[in-house]
N, C-alpha and C positions, 0 to 999 in steps of 0.2 A: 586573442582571437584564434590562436593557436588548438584548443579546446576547443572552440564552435566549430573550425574546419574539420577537426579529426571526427567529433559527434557527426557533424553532415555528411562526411563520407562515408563510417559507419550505418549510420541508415540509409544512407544510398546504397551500400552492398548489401546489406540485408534485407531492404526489396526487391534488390534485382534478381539475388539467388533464392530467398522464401519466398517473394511474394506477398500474398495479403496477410498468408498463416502467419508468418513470420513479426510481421506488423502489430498482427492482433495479440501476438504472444507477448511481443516488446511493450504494447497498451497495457497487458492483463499485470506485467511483472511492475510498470512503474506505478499502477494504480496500489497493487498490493503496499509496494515500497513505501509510497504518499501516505497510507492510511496507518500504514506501521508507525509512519515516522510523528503523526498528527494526534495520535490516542498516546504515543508516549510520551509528546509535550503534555500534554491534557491531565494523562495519569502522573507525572513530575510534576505539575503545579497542583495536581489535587492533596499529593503527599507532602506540599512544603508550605501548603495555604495555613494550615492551622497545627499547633505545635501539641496537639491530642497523641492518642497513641497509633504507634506505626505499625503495630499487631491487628488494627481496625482498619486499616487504609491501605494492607496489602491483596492483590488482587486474589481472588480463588481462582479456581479452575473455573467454577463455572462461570464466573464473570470472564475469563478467557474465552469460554465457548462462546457466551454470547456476545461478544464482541465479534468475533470471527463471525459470528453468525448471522450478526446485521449485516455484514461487510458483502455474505456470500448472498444474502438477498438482494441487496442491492443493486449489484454485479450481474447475477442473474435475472433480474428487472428490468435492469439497462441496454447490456449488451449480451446477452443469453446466446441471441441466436447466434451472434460468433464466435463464442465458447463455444 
């Protein structure tokens, strides 16, 4: 319990002293974090599903961009206006 206290009093100061900004900024980083951490399960189980080559199953760049790039649509579909 020791953890959920110290987390609830961290966002309780960081409302009092940011305010909403601060809030919306702490939204924008966990959603980021969520999304990182959700396409790199996805991308680990799509390179361990089938024993093919791992020369074909590494990500390019632009398969980076567009990743990043659904993510920033999204985001800005959602909650735009508080970005």
């Amino acid at each position: 319990t020791v953890p959920a206290v110290l987390m609830l009093a961290a966002a309780t100061a960081l409302l009092k002293f940011t305010g909403t900004a601060g809030l919306t900024v702490l939204i924008f980083a966990l959603q980021i974090g969520m999304y990182h951490e959700a396409t790199s399960v996805i991308e680990q189980f799509h390179i361990n599903s089938d024993p093919g080559s791992l020369e074909l199953k590494k990500m390019s760049l632009i398969d980076n961009i567009e990743k990043w790039w659904w993510f920033a649509t999204v985001i800005l579909g959602t909650s735009g206006r508080s970005v």
